[in-house]
C-alpha positions as CSV (number, residue, x, y, z in Angstrom):
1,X,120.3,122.4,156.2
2,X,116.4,121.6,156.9
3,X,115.7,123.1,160.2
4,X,113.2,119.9,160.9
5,X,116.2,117.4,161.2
6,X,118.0,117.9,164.5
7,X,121.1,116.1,165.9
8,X,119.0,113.5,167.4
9,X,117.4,112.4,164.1
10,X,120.9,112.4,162.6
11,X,122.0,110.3,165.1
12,X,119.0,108.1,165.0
13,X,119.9,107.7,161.1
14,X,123.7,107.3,161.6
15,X,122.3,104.3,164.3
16,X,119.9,102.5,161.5
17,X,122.9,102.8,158.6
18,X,125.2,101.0,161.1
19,X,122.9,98.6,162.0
20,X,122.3,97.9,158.4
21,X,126.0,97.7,158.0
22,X,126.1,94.8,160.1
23,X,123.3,92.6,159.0
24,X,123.8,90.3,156.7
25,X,124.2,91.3,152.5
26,X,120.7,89.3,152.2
27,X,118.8,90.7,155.1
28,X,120.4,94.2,153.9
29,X,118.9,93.3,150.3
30,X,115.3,92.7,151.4
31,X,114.7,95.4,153.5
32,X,115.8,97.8,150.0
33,X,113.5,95.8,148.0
34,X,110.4,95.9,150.7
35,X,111.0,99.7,151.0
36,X,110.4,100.1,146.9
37,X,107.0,100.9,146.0
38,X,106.9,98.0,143.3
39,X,107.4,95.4,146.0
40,X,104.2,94.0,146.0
41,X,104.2,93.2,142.3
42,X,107.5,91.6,142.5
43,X,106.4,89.7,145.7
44,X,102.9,88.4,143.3
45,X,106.0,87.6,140.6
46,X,108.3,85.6,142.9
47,X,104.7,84.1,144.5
48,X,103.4,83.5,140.8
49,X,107.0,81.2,139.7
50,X,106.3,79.2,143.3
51,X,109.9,80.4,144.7
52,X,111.9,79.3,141.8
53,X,115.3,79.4,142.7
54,X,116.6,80.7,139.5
55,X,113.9,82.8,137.4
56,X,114.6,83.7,133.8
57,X,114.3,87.8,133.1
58,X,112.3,88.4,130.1
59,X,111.3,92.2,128.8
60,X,109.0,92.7,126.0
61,X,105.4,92.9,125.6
62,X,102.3,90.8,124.1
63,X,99.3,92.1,122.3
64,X,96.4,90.1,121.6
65,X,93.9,91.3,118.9
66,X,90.7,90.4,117.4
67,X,91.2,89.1,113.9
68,X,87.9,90.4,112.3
69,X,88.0,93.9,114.1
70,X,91.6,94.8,114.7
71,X,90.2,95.7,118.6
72,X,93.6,95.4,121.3
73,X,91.5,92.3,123.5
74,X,94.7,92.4,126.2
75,X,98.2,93.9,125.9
76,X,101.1,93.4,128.4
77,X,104.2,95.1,128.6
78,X,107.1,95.0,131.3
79,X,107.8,98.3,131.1
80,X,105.5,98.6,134.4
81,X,106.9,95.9,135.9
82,X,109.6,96.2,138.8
83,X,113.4,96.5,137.3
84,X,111.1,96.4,133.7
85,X,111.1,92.8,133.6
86,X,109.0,89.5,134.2
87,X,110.0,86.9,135.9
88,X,109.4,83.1,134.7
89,X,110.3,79.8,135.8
90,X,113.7,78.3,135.0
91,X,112.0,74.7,134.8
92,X,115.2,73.0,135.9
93,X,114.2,69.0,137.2
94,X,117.1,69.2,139.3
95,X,116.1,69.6,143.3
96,X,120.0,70.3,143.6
97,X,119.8,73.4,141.0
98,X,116.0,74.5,142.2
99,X,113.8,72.8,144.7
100,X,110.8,74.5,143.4
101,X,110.6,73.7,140.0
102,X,112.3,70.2,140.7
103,X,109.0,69.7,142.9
104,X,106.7,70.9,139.9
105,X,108.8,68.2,137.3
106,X,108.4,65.3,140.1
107,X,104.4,65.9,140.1
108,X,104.0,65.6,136.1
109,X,106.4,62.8,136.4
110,X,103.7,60.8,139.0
111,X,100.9,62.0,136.7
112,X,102.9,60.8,133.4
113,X,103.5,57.6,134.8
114,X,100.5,56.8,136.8
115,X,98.5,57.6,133.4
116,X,100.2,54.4,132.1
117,X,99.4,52.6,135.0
118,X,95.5,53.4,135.8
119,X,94.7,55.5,133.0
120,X,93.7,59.2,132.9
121,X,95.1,62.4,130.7
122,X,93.1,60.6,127.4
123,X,94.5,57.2,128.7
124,X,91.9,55.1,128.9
125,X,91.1,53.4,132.6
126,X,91.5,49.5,130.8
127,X,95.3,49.7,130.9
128,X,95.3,48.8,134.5
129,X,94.4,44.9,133.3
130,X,97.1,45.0,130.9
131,X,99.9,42.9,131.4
132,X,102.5,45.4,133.5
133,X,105.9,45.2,134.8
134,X,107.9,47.3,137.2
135,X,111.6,46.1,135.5
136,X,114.7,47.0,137.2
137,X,118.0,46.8,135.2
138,X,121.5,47.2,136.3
139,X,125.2,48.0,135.0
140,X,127.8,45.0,135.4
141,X,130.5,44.9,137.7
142,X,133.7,46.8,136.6
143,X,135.3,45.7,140.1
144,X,134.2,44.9,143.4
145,X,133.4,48.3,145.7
146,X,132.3,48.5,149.5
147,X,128.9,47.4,150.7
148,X,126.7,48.6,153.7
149,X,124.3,47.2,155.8
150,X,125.8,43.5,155.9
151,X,129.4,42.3,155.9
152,X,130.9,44.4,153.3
153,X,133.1,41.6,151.4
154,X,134.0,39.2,153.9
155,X,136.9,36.5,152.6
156,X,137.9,33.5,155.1
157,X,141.4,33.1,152.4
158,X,142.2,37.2,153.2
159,X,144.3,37.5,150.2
160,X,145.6,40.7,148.1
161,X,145.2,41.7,144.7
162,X,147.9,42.2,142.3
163,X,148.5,46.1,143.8
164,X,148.8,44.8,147.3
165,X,145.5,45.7,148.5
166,X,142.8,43.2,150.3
167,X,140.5,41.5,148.1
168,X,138.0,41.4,150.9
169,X,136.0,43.7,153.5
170,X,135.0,42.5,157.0
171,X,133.3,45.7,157.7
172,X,129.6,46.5,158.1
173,X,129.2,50.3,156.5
174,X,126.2,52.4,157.2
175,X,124.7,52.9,154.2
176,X,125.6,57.0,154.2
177,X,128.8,55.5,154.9
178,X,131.8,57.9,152.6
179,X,133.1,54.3,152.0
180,X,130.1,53.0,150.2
181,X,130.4,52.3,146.6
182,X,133.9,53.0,146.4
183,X,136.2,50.9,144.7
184,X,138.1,47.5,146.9
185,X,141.0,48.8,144.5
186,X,141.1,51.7,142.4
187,X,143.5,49.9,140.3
188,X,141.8,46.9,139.5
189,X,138.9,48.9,139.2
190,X,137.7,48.9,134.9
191,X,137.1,52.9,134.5
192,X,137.3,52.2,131.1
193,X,134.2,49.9,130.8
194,X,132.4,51.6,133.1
195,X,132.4,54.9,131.5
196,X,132.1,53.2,127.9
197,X,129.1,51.0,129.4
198,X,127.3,54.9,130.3
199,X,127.9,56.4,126.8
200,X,126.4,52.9,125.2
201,X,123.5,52.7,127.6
202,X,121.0,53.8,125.8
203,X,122.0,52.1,122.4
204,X,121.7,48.7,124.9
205,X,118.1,49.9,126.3
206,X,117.0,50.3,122.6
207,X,118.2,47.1,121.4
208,X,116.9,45.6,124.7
209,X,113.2,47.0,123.7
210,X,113.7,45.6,120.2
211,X,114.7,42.1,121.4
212,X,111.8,41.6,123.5
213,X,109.6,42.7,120.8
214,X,111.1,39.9,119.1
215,X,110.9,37.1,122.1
216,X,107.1,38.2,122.8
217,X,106.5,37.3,118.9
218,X,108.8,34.2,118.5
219,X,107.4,32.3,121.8
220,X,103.8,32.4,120.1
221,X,105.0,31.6,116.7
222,X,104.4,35.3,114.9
223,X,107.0,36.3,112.6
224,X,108.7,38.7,114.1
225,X,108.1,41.4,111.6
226,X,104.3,41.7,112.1
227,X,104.1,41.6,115.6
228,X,103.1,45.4,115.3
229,X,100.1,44.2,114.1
230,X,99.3,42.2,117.1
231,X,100.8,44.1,119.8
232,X,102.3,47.1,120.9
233,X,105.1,47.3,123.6
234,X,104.9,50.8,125.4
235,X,107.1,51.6,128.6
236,X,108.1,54.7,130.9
237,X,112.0,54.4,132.0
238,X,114.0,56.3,134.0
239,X,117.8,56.6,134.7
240,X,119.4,56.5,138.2
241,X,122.9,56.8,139.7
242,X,123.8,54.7,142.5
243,X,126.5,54.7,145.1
244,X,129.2,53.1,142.7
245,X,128.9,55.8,140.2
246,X,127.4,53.5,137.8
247,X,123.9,53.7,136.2
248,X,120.7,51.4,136.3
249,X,117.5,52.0,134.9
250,X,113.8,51.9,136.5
251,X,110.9,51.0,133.8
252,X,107.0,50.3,133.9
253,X,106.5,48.1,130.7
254,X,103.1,47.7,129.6
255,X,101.8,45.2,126.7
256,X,99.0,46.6,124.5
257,X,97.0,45.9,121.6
258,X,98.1,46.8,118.1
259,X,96.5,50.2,118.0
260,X,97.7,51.2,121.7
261,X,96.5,51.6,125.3
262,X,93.1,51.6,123.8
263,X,93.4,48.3,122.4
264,X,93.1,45.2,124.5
265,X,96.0,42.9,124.0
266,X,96.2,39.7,122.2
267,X,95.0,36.7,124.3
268,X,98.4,35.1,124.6
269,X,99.9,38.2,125.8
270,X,100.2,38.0,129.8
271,X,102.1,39.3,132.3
272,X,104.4,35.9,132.5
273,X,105.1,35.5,129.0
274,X,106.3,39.5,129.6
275,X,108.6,38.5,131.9
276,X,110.1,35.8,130.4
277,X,110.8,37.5,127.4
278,X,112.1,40.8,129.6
279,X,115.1,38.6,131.5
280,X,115.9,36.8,128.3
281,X,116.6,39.6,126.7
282,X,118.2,41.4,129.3
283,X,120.9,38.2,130.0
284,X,121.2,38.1,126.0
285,X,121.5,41.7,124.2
286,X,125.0,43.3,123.8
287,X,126.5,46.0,122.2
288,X,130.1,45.8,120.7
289,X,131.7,49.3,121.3
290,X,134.3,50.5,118.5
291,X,137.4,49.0,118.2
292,X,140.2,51.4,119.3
293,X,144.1,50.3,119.3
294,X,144.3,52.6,122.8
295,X,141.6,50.2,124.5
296,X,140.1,47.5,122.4
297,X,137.0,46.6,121.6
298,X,134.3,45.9,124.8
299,X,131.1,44.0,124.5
300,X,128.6,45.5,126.9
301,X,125.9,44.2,128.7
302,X,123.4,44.7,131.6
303,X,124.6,43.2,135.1
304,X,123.2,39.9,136.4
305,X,121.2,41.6,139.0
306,X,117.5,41.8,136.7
307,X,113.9,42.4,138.4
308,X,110.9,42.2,137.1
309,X,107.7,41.9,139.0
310,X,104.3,42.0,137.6
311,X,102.0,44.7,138.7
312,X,98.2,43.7,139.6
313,X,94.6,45.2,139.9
314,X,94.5,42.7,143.1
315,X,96.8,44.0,145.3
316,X,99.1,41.3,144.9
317,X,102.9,43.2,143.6
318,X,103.9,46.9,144.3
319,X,101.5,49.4,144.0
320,X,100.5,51.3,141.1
321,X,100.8,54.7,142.9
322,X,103.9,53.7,144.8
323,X,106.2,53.2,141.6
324,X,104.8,56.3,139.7
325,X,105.9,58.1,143.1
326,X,108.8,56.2,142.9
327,X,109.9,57.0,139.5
328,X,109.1,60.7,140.0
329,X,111.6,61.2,143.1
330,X,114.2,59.9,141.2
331,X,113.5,62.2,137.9
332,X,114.1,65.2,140.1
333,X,118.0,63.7,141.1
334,X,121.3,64.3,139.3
335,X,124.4,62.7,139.5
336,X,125.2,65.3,142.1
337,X,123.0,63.7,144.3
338,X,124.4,60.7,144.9
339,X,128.2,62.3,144.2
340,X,128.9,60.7,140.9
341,X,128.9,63.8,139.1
342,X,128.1,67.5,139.0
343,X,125.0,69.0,138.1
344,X,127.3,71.4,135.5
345,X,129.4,70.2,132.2
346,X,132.9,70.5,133.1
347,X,135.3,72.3,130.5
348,X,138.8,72.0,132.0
349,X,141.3,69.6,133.3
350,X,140.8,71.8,136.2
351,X,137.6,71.4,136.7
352,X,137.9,68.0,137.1
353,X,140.6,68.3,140.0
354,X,138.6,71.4,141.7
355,X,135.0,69.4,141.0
356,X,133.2,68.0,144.9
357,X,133.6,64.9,144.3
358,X,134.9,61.5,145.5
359,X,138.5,60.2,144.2
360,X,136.2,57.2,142.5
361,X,134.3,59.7,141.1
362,X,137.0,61.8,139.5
363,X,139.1,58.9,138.4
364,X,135.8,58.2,136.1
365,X,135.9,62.0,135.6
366,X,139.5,61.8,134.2
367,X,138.4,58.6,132.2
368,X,135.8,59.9,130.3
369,X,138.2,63.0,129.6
370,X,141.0,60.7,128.4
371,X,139.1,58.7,126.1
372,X,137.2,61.9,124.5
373,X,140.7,62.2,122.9
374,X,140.2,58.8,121.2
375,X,139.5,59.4,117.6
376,X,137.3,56.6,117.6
377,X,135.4,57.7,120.2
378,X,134.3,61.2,119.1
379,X,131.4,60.3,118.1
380,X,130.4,59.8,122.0
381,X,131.2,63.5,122.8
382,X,132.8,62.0,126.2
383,X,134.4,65.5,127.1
384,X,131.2,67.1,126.8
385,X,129.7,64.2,129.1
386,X,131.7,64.6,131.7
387,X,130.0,65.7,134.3
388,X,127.4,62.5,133.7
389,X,130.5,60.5,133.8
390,X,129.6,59.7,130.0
391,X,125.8,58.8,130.0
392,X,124.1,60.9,127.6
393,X,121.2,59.5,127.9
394,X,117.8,61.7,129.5
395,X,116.9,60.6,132.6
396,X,113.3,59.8,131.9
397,X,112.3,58.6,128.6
398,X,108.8,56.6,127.4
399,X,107.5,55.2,124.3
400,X,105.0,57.4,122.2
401,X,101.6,55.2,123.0
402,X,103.0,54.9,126.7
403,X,100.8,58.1,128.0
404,X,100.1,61.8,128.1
405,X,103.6,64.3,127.4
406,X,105.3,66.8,129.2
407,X,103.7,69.8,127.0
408,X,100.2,68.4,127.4
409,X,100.5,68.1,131.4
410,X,101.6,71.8,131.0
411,X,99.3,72.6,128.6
412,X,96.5,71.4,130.8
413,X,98.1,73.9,134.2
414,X,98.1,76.6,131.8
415,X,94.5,76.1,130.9
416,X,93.7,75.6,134.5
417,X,95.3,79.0,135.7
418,X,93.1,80.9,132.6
419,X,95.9,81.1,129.9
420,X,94.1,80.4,127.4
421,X,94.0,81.1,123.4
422,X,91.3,83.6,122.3
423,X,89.1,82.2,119.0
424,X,90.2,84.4,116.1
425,X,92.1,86.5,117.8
426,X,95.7,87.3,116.9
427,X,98.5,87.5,119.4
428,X,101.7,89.1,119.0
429,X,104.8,88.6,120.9
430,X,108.1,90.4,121.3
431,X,110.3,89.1,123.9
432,X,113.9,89.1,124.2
433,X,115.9,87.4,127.6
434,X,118.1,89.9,129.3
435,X,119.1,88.4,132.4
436,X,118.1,85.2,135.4
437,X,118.5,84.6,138.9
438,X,117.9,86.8,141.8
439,X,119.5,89.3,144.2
440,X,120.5,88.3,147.4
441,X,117.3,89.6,149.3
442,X,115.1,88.3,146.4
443,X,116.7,84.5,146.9
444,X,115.9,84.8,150.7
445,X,111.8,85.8,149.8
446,X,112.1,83.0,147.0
447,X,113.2,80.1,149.6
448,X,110.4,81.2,152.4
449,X,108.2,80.9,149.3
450,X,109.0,78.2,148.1
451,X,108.8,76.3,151.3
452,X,105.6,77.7,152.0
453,X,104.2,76.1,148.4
454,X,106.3,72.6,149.5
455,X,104.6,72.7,153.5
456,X,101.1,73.1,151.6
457,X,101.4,70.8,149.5
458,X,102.5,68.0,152.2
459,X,100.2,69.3,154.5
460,X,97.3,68.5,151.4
461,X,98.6,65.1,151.0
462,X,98.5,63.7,154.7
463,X,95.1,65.4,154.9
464,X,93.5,63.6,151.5
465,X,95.5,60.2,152.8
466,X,93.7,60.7,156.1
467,X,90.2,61.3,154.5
468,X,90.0,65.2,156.4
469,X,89.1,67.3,153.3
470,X,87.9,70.0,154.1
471,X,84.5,70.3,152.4
């Protein structure tokens, strides 16, 4: 026994393990990780990811080496990292899944789409006197569902449905109301379109595109196969889930010359001609599903509901920076968000019944389930689509000539930060995943982290929209 540690310090010990004991498994974690001598390094890792909720693990190391001299320029290796591995970020959109990286997705979303609007990222500055729309499309009704902020579905007659259940709603709902966007009747209610409508919506959004392309060219007399060589149509749409479970789509449209956002457009092409041609099509396109002796065939269309306001240099219309900000909060949402769906594909019967949802919800669940069965509808991959309730489409999609990508925006951070490619030098690379997430204690540093970054950058924002940089 050392003759240094008396009963006093092993009481003093026996006191600090119990109090350990009964603090929490996180608290418990952190203090183990703050007592390694690594912690710093994985602090400046967890710092460097901006909190991500869900880091990928990666071992391995990099070498980069001058071509003409064989000279080691930089190496890297994990080895003398903490647990042997290097954290990176899991680059989910979803705020629901990981705030932080969610928050780094929603700012190149504003950037992609403000590009398109006022130019910037190789866009030139001229597009803002293009012709522009802000278009907002919507799913048809597959029944009536429950309202908020007005009389929900008021009915002088009353009256029942064919189930017994009122056709009408003299209720005013607030609009976080459980109610909301659930079904009158479940069994009037068409599951059937409505989940066949998702799994065709993007086929109807690229026949929509196509058919204003057309109706631009036919109204000034252009034959309808060279109006490439006149104009170009670019836009930047995204996909959003409202209360009814049902999808409706958010676009900037923009009319360009023939060679892109660089090119002026043709005289003829303004921003009224734009919108005629967008709620033409919109009333007029269709798409015919398969036919299927379980169901039928469907012809699918957008709702009536269509908007389409034209956005101006003068002030006059929303505002440039306002829909790109628009767009980009809602790129960062799944369907978890707004409870039609889970943010994870569902395998199971079982998940389905187990999954947080509301009975709406899972009745469109159990749907899309049912008709992934339908031989005819294989092809849709319904089962696997579940979870979106049977939209496959992404969530934000644009034309090529619209603006700047994804990889460039991220191209351009990792420039910024100093990773950048040495001239004639060669760099190899051997990396292999081995694990992701983090440890209870590591998940508690992450969110104070990550909140920090989020506080920062709000704090930034009212300053520069207040004019106190400080200089």
């Amino acid at each position: 026994m050392n003759p240094d540690f008396t009963r006093a310090d092993r009481r003093a010990a026996l006191d600090r393990a119990a109090r350990l004991r009964q603090l929490p498994e996180a608290d418990r974690d952190a203090i183990r990780l703050a007592q390694d001598p690594k912690f710093p390094r994985l602090l400046e890792q967890i710092t460097a990811t901006g909190g991500c909720s869900h880091p990928v693990h990666l071992s391995g190391s990099t070498a980069t080496v001058d071509g003409t001299t064989g000279e080691i320029l930089h190496h890297y290796d994990t080895r003398t990292e903490p647990g042997e591995r290097l954290l990176v970020r899991c680059c989910n959109r979803r705020a629901s899944i990981c705030p932080a990286c969610s928050r780094l997705h929603a700012g190149d979303t504003y950037h992609l789409v403000r590009a398109g609007l006022l130019g910037g990222k190789n866009v030139p500055a001229a597009v803002r006197h293009h012709p522009r729309l802000f278009v907002t499309l919507t799913a048809p009704s597959f029944g009536s569902v429950h309202r908020s902020s007005e009389l929900c579905r008021p009915r002088r007659d009353g009256g029942t449905c064919d189930h017994g259940r009122p056709l009408g709603c003299g209720l005013v709902h607030a609009p976080d109301a459980p109610s909301v966007g659930q079904p009158l009747c479940p069994d009037c209610y068409d599951y059937t379109a409505h989940v066949l409508w998702h799994a065709h919506a993007s086929k109807l959004w690229d026949r929509f595109v196509i058919d204003v392309r057309r109706r631009l060219a036919s109204s000034v007399g252009l034959v309808q196969s060279r109006f490439a060589r006149h104009a170009r149509l670019s836009f930047a749409r995204v996909a959003e889930y409202q209360r009814r479970a049902a999808v409706h789509v958010h676009a900037v449209v923009r009319l360009d010359g023939p060679t892109g956002p660089g090119d002026e457009p043709p005289a003829w092409g303004t921003a009224e001609l734009l919108i005629d041609a967008v709620r033409a099509s919109a009333r007029r396109i269709m798409v015919r599903t398969r036919y299927s002796p379980a169901v039928g065939q469907l012809d699918l269309r957008w709702g009536a509901q269509i908007d389409a306001r034209p956005l101006r240099t003068d002030g006059d219309g929303p505002d440039d920076d306002a829909v790109a900000a628009y767009v980009a909060k809602y790129v960062t949402k799944g369907a978890s968000d707004t409870g039609a769906g889970t943010d994870h594909p569902l395998s199971t019967w079982v998940d389905i019944e187990s999954a947080p949802v509301s009975e709406h919800t899972r009745a469109l669940m159990r749907t899309c389930w049912r008709l992934g069965g339908v031989p005819e509808y294989t092809p849709l991959r319904l089962r696997a689509w579940t979870h979106t309730l049977g939209y496959r489409g992404h969530i934000l999609t644009k034309s090529r000539a619209y603006s700047t990508t994804y990889a460039a925006l991220r191209a351009q951070r990792a420039h910024h930060q100093g990773h950048t490619d040495i001239p004639d030098a060669v760099t190899e690379r051997n990396w292999r995943y081995i694990g992701s997430g983090h440890t209870p204690g590591a998940a508690l540093i992450a969110a104070g982290i990550g909140e920090d970054v989020a506080d920062s950058r709000r704090l930034g924002l009212e300053r520069k929209q207040e004019g106190e940089w400080c200089r």
